[in-house]
C-alpha positions in Angstrom: -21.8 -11.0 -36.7 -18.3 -9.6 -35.5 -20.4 -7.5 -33.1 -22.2 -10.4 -31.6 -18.8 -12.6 -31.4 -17.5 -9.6 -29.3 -20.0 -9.6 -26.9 -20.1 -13.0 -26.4 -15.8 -12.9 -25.8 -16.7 -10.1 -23.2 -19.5 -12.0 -21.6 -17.2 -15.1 -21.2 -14.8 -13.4 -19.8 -16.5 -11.7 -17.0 -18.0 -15.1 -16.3 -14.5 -16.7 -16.4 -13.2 -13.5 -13.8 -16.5 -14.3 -11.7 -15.8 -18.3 -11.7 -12.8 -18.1 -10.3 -13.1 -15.4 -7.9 -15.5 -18.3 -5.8 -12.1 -19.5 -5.0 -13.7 -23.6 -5.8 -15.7 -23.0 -3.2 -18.5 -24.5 -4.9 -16.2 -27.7 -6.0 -14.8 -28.0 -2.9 -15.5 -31.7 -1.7 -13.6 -30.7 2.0 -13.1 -27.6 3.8 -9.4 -27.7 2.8 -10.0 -27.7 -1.0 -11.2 -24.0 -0.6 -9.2 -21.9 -2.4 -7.5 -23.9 -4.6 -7.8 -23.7 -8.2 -8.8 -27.0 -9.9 -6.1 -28.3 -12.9 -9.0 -26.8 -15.5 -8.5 -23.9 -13.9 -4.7 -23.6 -13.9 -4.1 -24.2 -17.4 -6.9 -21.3 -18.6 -5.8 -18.8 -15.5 -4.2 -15.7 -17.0 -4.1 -13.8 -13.8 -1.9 -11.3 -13.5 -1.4 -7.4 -13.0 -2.1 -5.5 -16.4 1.0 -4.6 -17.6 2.3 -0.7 -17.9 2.6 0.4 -21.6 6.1 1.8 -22.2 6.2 5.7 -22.3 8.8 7.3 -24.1 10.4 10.6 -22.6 9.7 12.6 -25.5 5.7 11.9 -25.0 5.6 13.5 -21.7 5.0 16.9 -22.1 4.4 17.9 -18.7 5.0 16.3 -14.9 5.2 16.7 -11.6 6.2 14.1 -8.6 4.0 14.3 -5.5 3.8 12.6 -2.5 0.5 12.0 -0.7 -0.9 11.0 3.0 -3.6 8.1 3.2 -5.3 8.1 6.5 -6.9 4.8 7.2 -9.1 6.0 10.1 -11.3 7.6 6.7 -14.0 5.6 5.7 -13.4 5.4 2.1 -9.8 4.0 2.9 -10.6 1.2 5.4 -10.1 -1.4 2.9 -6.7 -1.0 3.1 -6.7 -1.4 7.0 -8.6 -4.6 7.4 -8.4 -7.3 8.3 -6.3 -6.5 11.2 -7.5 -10.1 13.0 -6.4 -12.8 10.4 -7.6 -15.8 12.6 -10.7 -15.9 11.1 -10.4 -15.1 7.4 -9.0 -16.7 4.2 -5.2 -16.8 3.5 -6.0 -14.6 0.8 -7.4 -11.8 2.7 -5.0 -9.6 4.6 -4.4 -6.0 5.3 -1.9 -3.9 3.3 0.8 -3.8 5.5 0.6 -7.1 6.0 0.4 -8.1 2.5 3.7 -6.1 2.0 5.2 -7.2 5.2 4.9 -10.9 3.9 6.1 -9.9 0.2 9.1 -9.0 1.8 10.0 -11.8 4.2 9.1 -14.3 1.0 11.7 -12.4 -1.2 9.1 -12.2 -3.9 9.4 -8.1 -2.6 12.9 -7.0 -2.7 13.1 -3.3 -3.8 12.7 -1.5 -0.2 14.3 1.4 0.5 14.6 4.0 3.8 13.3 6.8 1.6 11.4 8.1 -0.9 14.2 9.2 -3.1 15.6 5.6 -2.7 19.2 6.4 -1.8 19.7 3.4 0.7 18.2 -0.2 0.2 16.9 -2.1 3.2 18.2 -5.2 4.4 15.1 -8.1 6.0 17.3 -7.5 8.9 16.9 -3.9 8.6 12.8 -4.0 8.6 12.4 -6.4 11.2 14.8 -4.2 13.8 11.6 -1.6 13.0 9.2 -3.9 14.0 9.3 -5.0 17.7 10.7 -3.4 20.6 12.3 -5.5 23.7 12.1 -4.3 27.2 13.3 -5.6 30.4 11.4 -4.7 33.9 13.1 -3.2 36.9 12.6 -7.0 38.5 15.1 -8.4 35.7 17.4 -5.4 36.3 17.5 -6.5 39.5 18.6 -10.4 38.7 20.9 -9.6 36.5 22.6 -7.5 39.4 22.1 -10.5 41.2 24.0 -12.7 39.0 21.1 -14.1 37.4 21.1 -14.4 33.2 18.6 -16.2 33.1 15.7 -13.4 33.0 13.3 -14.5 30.1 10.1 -14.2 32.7 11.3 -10.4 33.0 11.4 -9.8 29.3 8.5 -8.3 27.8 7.9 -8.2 23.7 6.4 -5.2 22.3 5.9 -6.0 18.6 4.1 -3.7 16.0 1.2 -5.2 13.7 -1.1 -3.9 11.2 -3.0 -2.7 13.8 -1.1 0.2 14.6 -0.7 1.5 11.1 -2.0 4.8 10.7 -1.7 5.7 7.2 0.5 5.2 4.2 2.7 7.8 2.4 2.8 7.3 -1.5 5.2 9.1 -3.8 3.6 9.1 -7.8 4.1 10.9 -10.9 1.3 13.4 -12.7 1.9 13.6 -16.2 0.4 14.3 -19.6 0.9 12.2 -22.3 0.8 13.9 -25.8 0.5 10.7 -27.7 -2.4 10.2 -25.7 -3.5 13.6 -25.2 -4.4 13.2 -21.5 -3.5 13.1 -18.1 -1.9 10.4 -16.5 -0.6 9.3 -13.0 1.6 6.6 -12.3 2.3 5.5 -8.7 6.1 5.1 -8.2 6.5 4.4 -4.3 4.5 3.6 -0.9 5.2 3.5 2.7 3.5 2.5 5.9 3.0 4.9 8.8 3.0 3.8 12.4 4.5 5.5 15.7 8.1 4.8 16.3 7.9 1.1 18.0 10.8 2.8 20.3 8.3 4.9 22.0 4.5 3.1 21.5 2.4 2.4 24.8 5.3 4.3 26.9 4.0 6.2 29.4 7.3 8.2 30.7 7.9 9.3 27.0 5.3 11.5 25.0 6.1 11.2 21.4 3.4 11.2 18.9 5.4 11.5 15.8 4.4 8.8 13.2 7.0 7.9 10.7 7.4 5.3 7.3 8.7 2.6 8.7 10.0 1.6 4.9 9.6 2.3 1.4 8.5 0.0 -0.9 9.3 0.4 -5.1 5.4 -0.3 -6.0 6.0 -1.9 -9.3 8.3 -4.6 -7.8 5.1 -5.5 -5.8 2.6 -5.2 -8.1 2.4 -9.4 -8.7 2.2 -9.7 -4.6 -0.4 -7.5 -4.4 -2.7 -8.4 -7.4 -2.7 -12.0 -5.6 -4.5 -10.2 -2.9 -7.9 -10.1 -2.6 -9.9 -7.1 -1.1 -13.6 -7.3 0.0 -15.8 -6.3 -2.6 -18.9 -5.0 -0.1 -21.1 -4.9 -3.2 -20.2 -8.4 -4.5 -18.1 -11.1 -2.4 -18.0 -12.9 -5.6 -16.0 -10.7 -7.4 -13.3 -9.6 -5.0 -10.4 -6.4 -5.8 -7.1 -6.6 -5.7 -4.8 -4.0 -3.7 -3.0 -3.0 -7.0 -6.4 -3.0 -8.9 -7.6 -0.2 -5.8 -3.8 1.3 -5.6 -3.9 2.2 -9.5 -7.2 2.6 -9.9 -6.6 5.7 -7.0 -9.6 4.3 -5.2 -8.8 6.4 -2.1 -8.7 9.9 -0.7 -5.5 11.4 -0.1 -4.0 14.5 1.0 -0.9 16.3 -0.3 1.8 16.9 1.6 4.8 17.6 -0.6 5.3 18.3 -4.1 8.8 18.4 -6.3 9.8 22.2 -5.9 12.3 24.6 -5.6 13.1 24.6 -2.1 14.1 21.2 -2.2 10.9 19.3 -2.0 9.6 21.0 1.2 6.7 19.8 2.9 3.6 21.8 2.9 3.6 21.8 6.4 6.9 23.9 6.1 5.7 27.0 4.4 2.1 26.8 5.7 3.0 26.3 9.5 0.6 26.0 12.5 -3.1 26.1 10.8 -3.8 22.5 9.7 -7.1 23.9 7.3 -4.8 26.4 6.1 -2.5 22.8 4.9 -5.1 21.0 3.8 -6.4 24.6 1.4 -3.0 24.7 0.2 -2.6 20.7 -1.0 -6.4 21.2 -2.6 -4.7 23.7 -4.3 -2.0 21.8 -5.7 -5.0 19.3 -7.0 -6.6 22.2 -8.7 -3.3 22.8 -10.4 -2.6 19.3 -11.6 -6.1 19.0 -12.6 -6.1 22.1 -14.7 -3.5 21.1 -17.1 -5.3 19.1 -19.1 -7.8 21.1 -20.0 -5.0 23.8 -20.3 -3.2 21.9 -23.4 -6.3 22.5 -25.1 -6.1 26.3 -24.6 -4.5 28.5 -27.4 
């Protein structure tokens, strides 16, 4: 009887998760009811990002912080690039950048820093100056040697959008828990990648260096990004959420640095000039990691 009481919690539930991923579209009585959660809704809706369980020092018996590259031009990690046009999806569907970018001018994100060690905090002011670029044409050098000020016509605005992001750098922690007796991996920190706005769509200046524009703390954004949805391409019913995809480590990464010695160098600094030779060398840190489960249980 317990058994059958079980399932029937279980089957409820996934029912309940599937109900209100239609967003009332099904309810709706005009287009602008989409989306909105009925009051039946509200006062049953428990959604929210599964909360960590705490880990006390003493049951980590082993870790290692490394930081990892996630290129979006990969198939597998497209979901994290699109939509890059929002003009024709729901309010509830945008890319990661922009889902971050819109945490942070709401104030519901507020822990961004310039680095992955997070030795500076960033100021809104800070992260907009990193997101548009002004430039003024010979024609309105040329009025303003005339006299003119007024030279808006001669002002061009070169701003940067999710469309330009090339990756994302995340910083997370390997560990094994002893209590558990398994690996574990926590993500601590993300970052997008895009060229330097400075420099983008110049043609006198060849620069092709791509750099994280900011530093986000992930588990101060965890609530903004559970509230957004990702495509599910093998059931629109029953959309993902970013931080359902981000913990879950639905993505394929490549290492690029890992806690060391030599004061966190990059792989790219001891393995210079062969980028296979790179990419052997972070499979190698995988192998590593991935070995030291199995190795507690070696005696």
């Amino acid at each position: 009887m317990k058994k059958r009481n079980i399932g029937i919690f279980i089957l409820a539930f996934v029912w309940g998760q599937i109900t209100f991923a239609q967003s009332n579209l099904l309810n709706a009585k005009k287009p602008s009811d989409i989306g909105k959660k009925t009051a039946e809704q509200l006062a049953v809706d428990n959604d929210k990002p599964l909360e960590y369980g705490y880990i006390d020092d003493r049951d980590v018996l082993w870790s290692k912080v490394v930081w990892e590259y996630i290129d979006l031009n990969e198939r597998i990690n497209l979901p994290y690039y699109y939509p890059v046009d929002t003009t024709s999806v729901s309010t509830d569907r945008r890319s990661l950048f922009d889902t971050l970018l819109r945490g942070i001018k709401s104030g519901k994100i507020t822990e961004v820093y310039d680095d992955s060690y997070f030795t500076a905090k960033m100021s809104k002011a800070e992260i907009t100056s990193k997101l548009y670029r002004i430039d003024t044409t010979d024609a309105g050098f040329d009025e303003l040697n005339a006299g003119n000020t007024n030279i808006n016509e001669y002002i061009d605005k070169v701003n940067l959008t999710s469309q330009d992001i090339e990756g994302f750098k995340i910083k997370g922690l390997w560990y094994f828990d002893k209590r558990q007796g398994e690996l574990k991996y926590r993500l601590l920190a993300l970052a997008p990648v895009a060229p330097d706005v400075q420099t983008m769509g110049r043609e006198d200046v060849d620069v092709s260096e791509q750099l994280p524009l900011f530093w986000v703390w992930f588990p101060d954004a965890r609530k903004v990004l559970h509230h957004m949805k990702v495509f599910n391409q093998k059931n629109s019913a029953y959309p993902i959420t970013y931080d359902h995809l981000l913990n879950a480590r639905r993505f394929n990464s490549i290492i690029y640095r890992e806690e060391n010695i030599y004061g966190d160098r990059d792989v790219a600094d001891y393995v210079k000039g062969n980028a296979l030779f790179q990419v052997l060398e972070s499979n190698k840190i995988k192998d590593e990691i991935r070995a030291k489960e199995s190795d507690m249980w070696n005696y």
